[in-house]
FIMI-934353 format. One record per residue: residue in three letters; x, y, z of N, C-alpha, C, CB in turn. Coordinates in steps of 0.02 Angstrom, whole numbers, plus 32768, in hexadecimal, padded with zeros to 4 digits. Glycine has a CB too. Layout:
BEGIN
AlaXYZXYZXYZXYZ
...
//
This chain:
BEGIN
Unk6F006C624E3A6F0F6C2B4E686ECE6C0D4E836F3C6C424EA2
Unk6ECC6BD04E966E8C6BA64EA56E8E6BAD4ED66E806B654E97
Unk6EC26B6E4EFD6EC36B7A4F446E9D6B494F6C6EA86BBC4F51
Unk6E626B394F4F6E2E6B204F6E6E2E6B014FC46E1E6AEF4F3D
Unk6E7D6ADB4FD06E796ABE50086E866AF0503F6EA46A885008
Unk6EB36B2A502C6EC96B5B50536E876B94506F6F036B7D5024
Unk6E4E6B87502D6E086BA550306DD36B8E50506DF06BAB4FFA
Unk6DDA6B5050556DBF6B2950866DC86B2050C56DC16AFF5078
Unk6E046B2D50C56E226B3A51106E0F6B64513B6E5C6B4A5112
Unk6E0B6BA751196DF26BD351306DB06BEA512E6E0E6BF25122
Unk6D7B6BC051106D306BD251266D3A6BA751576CEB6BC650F4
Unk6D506B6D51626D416B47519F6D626B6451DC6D576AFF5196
Unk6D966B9151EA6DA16BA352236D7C6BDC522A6DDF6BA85230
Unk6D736BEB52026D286C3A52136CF36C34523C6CF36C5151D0
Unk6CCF6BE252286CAF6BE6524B6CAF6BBF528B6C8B6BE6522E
Unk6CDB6B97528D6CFE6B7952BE6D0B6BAD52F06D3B6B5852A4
Unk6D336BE952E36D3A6C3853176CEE6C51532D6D636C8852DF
Unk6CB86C3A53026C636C5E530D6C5A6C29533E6C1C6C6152C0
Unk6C6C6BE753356C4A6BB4535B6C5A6BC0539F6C5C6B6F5348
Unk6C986BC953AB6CC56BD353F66CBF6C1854136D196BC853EC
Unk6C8E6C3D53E86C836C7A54156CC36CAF54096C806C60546A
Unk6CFA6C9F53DC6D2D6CC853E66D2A6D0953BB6D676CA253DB
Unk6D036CFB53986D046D42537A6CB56D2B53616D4C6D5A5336
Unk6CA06D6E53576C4B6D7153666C456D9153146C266DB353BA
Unk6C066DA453076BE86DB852C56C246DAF528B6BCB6E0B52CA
Unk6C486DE3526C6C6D6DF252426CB46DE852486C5F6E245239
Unk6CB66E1152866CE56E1F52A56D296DE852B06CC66E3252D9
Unk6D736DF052AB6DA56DC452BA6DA16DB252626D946D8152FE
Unk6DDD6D9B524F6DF26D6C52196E316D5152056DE06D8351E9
Unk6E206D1E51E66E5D6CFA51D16E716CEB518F6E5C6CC451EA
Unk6EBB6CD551906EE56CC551586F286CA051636EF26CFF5138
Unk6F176C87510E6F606C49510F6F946C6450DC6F486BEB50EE
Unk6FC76C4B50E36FFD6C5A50A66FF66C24506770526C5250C7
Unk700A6C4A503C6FF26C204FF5703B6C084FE46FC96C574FAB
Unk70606C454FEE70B66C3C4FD470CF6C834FEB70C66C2E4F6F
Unk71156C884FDC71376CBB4FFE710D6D0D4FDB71986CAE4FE9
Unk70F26D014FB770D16D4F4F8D707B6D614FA670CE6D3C4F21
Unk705C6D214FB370216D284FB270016D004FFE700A6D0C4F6A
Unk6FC16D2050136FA56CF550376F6B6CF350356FB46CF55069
Unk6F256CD5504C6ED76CE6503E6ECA6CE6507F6EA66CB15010
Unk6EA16D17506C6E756D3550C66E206D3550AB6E946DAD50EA
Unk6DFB6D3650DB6DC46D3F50E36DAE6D8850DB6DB86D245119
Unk6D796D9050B66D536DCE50AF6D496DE450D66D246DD35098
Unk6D3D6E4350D36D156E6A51056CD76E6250F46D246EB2510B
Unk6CCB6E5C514C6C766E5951506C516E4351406C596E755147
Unk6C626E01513B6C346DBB51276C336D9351416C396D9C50FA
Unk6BE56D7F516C6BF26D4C51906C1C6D0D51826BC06D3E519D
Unk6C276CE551BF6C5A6CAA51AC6C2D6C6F51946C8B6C9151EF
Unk6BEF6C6D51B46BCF6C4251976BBB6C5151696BAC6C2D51AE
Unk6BB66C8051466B976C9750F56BC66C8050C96B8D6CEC50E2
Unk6C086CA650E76C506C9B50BC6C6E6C4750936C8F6CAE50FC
Unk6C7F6C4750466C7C6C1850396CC16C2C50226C466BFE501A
Unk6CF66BDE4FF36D306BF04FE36D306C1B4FAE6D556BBF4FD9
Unk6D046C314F896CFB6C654F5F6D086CA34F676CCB6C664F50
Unk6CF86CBE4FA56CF46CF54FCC6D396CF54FF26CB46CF54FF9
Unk6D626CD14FEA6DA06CE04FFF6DDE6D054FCB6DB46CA05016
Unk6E006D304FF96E1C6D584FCB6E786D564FAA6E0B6D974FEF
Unk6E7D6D4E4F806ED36D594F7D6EF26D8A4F8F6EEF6D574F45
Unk6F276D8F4FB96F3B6DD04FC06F8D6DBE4FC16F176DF95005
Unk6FAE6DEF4F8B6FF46DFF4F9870196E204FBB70066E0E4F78
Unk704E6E014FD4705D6E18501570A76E4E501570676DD05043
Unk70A16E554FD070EB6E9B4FC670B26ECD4FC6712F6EA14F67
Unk70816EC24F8D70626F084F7A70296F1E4F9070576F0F4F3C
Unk70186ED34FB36FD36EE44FDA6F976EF54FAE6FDD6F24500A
Unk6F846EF04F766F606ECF4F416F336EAD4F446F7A6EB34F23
Unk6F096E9D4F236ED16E534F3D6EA96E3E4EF86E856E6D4F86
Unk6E946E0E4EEA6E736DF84EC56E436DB04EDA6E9F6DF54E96
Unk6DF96DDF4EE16DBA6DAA4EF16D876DD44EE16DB06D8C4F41
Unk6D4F6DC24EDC6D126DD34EDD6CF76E0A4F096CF66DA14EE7
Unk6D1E6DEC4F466D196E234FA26D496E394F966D1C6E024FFD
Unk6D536E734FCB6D7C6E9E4FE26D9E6E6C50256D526EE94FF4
Unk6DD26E7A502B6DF86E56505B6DF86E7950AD6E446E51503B
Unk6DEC6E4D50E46DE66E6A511B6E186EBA512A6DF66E2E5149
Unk6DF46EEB513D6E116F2351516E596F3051756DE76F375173
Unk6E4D6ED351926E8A6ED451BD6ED76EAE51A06E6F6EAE5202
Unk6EC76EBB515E6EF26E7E51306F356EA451416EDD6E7450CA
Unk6F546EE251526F8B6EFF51656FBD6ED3518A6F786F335189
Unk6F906EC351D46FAA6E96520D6FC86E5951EB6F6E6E805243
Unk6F996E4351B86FBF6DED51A66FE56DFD517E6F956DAA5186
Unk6FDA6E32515170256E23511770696E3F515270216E6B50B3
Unk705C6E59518470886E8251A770C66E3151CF704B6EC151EB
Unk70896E0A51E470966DB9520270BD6D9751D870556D8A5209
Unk709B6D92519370CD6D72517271066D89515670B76D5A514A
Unk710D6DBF515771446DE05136716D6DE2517571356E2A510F
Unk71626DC851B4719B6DD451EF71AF6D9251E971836DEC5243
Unk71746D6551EE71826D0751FF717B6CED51AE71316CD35240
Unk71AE6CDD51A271C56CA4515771966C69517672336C83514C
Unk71816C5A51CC71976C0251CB71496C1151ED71F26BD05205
Unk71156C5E51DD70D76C5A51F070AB6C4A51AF70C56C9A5216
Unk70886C1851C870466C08517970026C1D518370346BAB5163
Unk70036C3151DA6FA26C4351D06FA36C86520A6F566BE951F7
Unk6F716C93520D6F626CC952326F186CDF52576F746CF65208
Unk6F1E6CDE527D6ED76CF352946ED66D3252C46EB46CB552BA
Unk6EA26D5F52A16E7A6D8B52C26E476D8D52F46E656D9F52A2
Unk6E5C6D8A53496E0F6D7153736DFC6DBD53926E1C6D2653C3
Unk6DD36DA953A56D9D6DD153C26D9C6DB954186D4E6DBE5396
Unk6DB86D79544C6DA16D63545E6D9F6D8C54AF6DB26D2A5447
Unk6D6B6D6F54CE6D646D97550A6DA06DAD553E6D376D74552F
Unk6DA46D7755506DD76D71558D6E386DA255896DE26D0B558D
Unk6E4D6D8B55426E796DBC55236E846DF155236E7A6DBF54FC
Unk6E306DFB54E36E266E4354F06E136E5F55426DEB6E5754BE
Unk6E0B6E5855686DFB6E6A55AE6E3F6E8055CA6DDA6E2C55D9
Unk6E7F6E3A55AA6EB86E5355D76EE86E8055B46EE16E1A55F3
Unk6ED06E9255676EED6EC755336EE26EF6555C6ECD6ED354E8
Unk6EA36F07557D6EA26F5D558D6EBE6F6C55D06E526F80558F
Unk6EC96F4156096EFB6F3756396F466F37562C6EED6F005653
Unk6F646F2E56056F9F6F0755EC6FC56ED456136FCC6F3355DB
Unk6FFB6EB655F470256E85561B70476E97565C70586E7055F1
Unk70596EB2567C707F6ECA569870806E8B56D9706D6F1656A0
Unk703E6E8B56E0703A6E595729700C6E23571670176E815776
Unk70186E0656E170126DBF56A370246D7956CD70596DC85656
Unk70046D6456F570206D15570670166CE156CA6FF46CF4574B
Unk70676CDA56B470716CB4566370AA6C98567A707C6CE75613
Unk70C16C5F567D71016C4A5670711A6C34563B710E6C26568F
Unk71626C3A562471816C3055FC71776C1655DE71A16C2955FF
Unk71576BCD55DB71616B8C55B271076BB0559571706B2655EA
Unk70E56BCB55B470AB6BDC559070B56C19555970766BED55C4
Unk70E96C4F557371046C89554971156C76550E713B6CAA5563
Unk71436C1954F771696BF254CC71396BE754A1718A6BB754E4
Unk71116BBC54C170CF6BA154A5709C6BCA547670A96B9054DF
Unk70976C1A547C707C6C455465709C6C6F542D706D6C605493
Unk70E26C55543171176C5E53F071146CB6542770EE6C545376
Unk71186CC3546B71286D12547A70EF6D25547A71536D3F544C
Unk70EC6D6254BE70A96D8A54B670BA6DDC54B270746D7954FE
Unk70986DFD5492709F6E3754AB70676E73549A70DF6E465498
Unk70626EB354A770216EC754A3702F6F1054636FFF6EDC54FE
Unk70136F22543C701A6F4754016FE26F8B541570046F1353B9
Unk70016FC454196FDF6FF754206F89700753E17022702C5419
Unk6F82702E540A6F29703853FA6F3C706353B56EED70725445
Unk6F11704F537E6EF2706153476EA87045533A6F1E70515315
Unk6E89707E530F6E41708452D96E54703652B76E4170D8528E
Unk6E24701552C26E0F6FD152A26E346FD552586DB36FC8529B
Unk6E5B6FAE522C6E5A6FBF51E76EAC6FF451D86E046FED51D9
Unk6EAF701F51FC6EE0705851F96F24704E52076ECE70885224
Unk6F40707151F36F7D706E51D86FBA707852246F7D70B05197
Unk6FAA70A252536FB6708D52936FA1705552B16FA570B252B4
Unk6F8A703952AA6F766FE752C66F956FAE52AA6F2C6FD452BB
Unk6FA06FBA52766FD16F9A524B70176F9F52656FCE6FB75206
Unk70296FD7525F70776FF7527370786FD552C8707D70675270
Unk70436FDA52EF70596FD45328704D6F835331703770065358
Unk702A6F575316702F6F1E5320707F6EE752FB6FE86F115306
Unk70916F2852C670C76F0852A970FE6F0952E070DD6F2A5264
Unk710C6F4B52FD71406F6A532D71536F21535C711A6FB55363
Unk710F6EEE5379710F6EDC53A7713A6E81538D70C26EEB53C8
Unk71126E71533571296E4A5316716A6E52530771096E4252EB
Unk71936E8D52F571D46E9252EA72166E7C533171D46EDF52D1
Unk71EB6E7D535772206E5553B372066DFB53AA71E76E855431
Unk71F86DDE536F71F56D9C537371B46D8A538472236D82539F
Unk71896DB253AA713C6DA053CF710B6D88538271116DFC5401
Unk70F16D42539770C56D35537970796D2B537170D76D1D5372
Unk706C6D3F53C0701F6D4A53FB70226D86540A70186D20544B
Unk6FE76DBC53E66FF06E1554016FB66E12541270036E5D53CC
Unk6FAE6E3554456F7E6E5854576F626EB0544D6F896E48548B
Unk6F286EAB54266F266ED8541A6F046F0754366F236ED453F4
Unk6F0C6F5154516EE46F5E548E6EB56F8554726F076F7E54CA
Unk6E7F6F7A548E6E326F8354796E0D6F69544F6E246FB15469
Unk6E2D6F3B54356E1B6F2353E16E276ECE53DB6E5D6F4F53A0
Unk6E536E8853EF6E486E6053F46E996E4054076E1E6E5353C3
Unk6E936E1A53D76EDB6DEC53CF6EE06DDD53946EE36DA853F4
Unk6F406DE253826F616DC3534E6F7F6D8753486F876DE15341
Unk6F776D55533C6F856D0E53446FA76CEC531A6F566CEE5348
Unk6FF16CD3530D70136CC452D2701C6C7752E370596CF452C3
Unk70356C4552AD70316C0052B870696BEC52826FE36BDE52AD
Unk70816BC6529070946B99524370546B66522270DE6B595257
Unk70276B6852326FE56B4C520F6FB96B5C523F6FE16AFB51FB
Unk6F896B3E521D6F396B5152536F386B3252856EED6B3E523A
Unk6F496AEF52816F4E6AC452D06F736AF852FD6F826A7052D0
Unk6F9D6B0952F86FD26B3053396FAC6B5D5329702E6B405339
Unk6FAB6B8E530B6F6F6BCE53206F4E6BCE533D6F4A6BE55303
Unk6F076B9553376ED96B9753696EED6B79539B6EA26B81535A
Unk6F216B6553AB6F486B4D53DE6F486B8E53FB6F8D6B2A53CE
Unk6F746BB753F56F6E6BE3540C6F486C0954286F7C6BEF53F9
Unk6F146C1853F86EDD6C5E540B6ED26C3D54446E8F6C7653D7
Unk6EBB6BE1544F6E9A6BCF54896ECA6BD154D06E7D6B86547B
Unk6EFD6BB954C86F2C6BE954FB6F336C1A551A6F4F6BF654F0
Unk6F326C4454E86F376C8655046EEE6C7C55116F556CC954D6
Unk6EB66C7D55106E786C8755386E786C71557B6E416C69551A
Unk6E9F6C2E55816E9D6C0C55B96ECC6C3C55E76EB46BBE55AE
Unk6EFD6C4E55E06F266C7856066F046CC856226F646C8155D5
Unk6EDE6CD355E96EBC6D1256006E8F6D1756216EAA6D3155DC
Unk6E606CC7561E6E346CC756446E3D6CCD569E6E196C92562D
Unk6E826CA056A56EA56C9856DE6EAF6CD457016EDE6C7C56D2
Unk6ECB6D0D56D66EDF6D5656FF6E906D8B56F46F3A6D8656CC
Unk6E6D6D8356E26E306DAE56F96E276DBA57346DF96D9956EB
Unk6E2A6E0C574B6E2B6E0757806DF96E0057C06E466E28577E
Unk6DE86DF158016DC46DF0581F6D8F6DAD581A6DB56E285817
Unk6D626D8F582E6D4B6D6258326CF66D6358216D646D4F586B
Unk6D066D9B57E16CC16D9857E76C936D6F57A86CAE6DE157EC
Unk6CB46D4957816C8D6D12576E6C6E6CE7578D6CA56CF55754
Unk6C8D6CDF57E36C526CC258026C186CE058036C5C6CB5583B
Unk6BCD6CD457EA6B966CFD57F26B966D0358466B4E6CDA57CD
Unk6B766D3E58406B536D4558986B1D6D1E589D6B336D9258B3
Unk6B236D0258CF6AF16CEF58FD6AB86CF959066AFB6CF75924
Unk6A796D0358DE6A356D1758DE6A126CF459276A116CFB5893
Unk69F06D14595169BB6CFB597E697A6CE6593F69A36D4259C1
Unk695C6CAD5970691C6C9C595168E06CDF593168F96C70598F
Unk68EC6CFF596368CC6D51596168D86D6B591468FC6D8E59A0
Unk69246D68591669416DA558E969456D8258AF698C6DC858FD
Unk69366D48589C69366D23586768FA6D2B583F693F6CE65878
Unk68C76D25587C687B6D30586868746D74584068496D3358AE
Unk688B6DB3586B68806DEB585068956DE0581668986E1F586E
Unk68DC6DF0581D68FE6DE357CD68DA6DBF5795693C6DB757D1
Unk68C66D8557A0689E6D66576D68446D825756689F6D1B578C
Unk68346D90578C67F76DD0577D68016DF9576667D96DF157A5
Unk68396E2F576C68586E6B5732685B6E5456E468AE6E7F5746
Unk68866E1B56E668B66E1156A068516DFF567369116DAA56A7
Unk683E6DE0568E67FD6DDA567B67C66DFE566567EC6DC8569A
Unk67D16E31569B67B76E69569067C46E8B564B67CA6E8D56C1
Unk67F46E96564A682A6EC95618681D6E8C55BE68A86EC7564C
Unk68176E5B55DD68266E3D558F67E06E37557868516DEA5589
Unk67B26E42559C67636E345585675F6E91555C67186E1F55E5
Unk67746EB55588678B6F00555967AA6EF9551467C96F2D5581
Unk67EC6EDA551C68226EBE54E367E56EBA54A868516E6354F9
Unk67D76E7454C067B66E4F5472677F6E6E544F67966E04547C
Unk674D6EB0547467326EC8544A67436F0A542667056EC6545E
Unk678B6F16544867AA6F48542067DC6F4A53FA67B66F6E543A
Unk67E96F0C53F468346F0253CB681A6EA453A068956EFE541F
Unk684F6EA9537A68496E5B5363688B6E28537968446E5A530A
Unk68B36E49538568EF6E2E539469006E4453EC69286E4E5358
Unk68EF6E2D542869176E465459690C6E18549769086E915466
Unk69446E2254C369436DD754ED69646E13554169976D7954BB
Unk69526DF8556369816E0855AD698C6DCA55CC695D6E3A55E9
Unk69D46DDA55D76A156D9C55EB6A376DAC562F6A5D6D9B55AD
Unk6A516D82565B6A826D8356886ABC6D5656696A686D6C56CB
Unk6AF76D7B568E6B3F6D4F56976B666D7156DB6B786D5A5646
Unk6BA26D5756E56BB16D5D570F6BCD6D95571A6BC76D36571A
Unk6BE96DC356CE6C0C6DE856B56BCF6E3A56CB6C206DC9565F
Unk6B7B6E0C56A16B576E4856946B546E4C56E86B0A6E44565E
Unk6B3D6E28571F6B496E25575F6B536E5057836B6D6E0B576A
Unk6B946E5557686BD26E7957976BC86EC657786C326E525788
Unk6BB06ED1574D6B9D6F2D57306B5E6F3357556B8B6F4056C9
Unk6B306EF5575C6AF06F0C57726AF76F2457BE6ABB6ED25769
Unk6B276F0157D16B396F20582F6B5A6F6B58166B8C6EE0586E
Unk6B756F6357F26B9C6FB657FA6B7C6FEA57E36BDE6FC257D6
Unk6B406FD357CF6B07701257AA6B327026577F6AE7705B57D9
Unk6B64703957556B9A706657416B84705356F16BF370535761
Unk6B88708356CB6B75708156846BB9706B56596B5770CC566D
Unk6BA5702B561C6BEC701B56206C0A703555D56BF86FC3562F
Unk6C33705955DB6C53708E55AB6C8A705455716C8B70D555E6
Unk6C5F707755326CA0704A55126D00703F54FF6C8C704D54E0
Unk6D06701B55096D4A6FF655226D746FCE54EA6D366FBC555C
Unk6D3F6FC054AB6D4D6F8F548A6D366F93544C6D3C6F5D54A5
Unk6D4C6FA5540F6D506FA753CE6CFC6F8953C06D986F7953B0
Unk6CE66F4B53B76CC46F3553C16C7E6F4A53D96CDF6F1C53D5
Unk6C7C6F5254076C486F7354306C2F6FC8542D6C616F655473
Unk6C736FDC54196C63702853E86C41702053B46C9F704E53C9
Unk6C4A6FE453766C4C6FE353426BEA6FDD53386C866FA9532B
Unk6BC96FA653626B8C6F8C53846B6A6FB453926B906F6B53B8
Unk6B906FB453DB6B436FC4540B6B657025541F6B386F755478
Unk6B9B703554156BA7707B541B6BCA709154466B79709B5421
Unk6BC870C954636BF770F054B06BEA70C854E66BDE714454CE
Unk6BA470BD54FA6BAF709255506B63706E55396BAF70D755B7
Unk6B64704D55706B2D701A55876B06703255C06B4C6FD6559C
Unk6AE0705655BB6ABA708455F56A9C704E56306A7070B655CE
Unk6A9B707B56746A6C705356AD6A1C705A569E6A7A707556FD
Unk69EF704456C769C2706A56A669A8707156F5699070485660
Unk6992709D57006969709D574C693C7063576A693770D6574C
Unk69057060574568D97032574A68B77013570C68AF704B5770
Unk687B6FE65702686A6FC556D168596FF456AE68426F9656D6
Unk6835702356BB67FA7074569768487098568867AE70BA56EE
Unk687B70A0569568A070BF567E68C970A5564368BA70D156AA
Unk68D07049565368E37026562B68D2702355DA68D86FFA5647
Unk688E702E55E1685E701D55AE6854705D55726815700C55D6
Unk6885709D559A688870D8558A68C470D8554A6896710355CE
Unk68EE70B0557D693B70C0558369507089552D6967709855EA
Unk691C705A552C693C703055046909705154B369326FD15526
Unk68F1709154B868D870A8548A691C70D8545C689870CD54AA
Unk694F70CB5484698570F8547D69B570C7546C6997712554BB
Unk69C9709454956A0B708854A169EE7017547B6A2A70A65518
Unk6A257009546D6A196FC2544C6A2C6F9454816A456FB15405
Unk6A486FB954A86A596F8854FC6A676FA1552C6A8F6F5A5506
Unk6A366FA5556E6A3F6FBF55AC6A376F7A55E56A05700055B5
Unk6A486FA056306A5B6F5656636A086F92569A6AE66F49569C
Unk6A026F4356A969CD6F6156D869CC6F3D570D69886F6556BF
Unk69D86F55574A69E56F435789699C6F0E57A669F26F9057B5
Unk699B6EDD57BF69856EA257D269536E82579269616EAD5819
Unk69666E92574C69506E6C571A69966E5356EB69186E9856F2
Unk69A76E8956D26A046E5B56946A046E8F566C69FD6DF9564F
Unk6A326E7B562B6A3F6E9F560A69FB6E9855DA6A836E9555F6
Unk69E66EC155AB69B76EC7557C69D76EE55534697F6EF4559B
Unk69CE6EC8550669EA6ED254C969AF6EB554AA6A326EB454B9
Unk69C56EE55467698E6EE5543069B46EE1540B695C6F175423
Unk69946ED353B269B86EDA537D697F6EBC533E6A026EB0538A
Unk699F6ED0530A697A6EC952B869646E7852AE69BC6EE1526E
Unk69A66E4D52B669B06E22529F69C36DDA52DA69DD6E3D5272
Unk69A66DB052CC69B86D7152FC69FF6D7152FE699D6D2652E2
Unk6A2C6D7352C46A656D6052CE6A916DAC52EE6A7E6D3C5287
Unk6A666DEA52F16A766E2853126A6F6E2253646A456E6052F5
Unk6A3D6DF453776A326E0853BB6A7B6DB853CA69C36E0353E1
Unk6A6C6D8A53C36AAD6D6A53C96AE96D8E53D46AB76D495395
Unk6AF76DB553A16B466DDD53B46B576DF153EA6B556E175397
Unk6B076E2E53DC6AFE6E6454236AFC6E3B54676AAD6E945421
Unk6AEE6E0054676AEB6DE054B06B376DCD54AE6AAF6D9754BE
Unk6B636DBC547E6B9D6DAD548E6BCF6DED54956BB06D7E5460
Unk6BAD6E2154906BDA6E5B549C6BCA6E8754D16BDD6E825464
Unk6B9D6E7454DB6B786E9455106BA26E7A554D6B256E7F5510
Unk6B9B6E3055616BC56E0D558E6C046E15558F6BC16DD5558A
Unk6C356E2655566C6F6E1D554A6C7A6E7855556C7E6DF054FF
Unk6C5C6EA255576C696EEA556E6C5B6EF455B36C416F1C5549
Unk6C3B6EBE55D86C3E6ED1561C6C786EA856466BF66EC6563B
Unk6C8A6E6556286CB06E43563C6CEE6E7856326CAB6E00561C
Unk6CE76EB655F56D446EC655FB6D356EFC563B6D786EF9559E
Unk6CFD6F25562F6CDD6F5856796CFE6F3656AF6C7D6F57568D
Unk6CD76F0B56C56CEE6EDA56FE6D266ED6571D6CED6EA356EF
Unk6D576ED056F06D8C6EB456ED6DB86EF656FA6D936E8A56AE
Unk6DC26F1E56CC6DEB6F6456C66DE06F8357066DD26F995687
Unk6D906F7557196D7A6FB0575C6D8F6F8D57816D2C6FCB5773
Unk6DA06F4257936DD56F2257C86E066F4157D66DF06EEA57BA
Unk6E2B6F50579D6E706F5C57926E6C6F8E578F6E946F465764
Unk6E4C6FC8577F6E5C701157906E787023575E6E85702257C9
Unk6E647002571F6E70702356D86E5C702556A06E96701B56C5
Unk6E08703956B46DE47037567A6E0E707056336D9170525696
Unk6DE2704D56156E1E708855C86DD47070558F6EA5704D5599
Unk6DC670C255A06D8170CB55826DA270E255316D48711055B3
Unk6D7C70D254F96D9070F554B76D7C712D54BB6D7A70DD547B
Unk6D97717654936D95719F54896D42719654726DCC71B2546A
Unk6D2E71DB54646CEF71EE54626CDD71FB54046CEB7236549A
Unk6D0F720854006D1E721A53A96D2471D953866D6D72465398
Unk6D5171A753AB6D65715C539A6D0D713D538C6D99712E53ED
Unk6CF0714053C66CA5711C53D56C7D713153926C77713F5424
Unk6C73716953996C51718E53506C5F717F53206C5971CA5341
Unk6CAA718A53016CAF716952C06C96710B52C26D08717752A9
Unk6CAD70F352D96CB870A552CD6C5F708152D36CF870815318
Unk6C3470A652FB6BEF70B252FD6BDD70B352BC6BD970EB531F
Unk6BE070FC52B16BD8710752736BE770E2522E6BF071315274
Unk6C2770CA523A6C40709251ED6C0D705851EB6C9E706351F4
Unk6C027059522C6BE1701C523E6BA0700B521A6BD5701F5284
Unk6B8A703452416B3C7042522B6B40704F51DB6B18708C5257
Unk6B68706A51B66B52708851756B767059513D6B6970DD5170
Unk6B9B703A51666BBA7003512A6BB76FC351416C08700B5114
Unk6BDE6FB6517F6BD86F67519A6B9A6F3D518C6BDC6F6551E5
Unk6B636F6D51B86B226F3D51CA6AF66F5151896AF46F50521F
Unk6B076F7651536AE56F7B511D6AEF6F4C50EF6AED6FAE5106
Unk6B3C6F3C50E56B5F6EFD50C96B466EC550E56BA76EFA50D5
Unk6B286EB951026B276E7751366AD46E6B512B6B436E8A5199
Unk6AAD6EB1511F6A5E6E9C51086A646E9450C56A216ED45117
Unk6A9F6E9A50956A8F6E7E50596AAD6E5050396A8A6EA15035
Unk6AC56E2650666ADF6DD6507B6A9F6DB150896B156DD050C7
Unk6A8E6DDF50A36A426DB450D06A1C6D7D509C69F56DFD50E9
//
């Protein structure tokens, strides 16, 4: 099968999802229906801007089969699972996006959504925790598709997004962002308030620390947000929460005492927060430290948020390790020989 327009479709929303921040490096993917047997999804672990219609994959949706060049996203379970519930679904998207994922690990329970937005989202509902790829994650995102829901949330890991084409899909994902952004709890995207004083310091640290950076690394930057902010007041080391951020940067995001400890700390760790300078991240690759700044922010924003609410939901310790590990030994190896 050619396909070409259905292939085109889908490099352009790939990177259309990179452009909007909704899903970062690899991570998140999408697919359309070809006909009632088949649909094409996007490869594992290839960037979206690399990704051409070549690199898109066929996949059958009785036997789960594939025929391309790539291997078909890990997460191809979830969509044949979509279409095989919705006859009247044609696309699908896999996000990553912040705000969602933030209210995945809280759950719905105390969700300000009204109805006509619940309609609009074709139903929401949230699909129990599985290993990226696995066969429980599958089962539990189907469980949630089989009650009619066509918007899941998946907890620790992202969102499932179903459409009758791509227009209403990304209709969607952006919806539901907008709604999630709304219930985050507490007010702390407003930044604090810096005195003239404390601005100064701060900006003498981050300075400090990056004149260190650049002769020891080739890739590394220190950032504020409102998100990294709100961890930097709580001193509190921020433990991973999120598929994602296991997969990266590992178990937690350490404090660091001071700059001399900082400078220690990042001999160890690929991202630590340092109190009156920001977060500091390093990495291999330009398009590596990019991620890491978008995950970096997007793991304190869910911190933030959970420690509002009084329900952080740290991953297992075994979970962190493996998905680290895949990471490092296949993901970002695949991805230097794309390069």
């Amino acid at each position: 099968m050619n396909n070409r327009n259905e292939r085109e479709l889908l490099v352009e929303t790939g990177r259309e999802l990179l452009e909007k921040n909704i899903v970062a490096r690899t991570w998140g993917n999408t697919s359309c229906r070809v006909d009632d047997e088949h649909c094409l999804i996007t490869p594992s672990g290839l960037d979206y801007m690399q990704t051409t219609e070549e690199d898109i994959v066929l996949l059958d949706l009785k036997s789960g089969e594939w025929e391309g060049r790539r291997k078909p996203s890990g997460e191809r379970g979830v969509h044949i699972a979509a279409y095989r519930q919705f006859p009247g679904v044609n696309f699908v998207i896999h996000t990553h996006q912040n705000y969602a994922t933030a209210i995945g690990l809280t759950g719905m329970d105390s969700l300000q959504i009204t109805e006509e937005e619940k309609r609009q989202l074709g139903g929401l509902g949230a699909a129990a925790y599985g290993l990226p790829g696995m066969k429980k994650l599958t089962d539990a995102v189907d469980h949630v598709l089989q009650q009619g829901i066509q918007t899941v949330l998946m907890v620790h890991h992202g969102v499932l997004v179903c459409g009758r084409d791509k227009v209403q899909a990304m209709e969607r994902v952006q919806l539901l962002e907008k709604i999630c952004e709304r219930n985050i709890c507490a007010g702390y995207l407003q930044s604090s308030k810096q005195t003239s004083a404390g601005a100064h310091k701060s900006g003498v640290a981050a300075k400090a620390l990056e004149g260190f950076l650049q002769k020891e690394y080739r890739y590394a930057e220190v950032f504020r947000s409102p998100a990294v902010d709100v961890c930097l007041r709580q001193k509190k080391a921020v433990r991973a929460q999120v598929d994602d951020m296991a997969q990266m940067i590992g178990g937690k995001i350490p404090v660091a005492k001071d700059l001399s400890n900082a400078e220690h700390m990042m001999k160890k760790y690929n991202a630590v927060l340092v109190p009156d300078c920001g977060a500091v991240i390093r990495a291999e690759t330009e398009d590596d430290l990019h991620a890491m700044k978008l995950l970096v922010d997007k793991a304190c924003l869910c911190a933030a948020h959970t420690r509002a609410s009084g329900k952080e939901k740290k991953l297992s310790a075994v979970d962190v390790a493996l998905m680290h590990f895949v990471y490092l030994n296949k993901y970002s190896k695949q991805k230097e020989q794309e390069a």
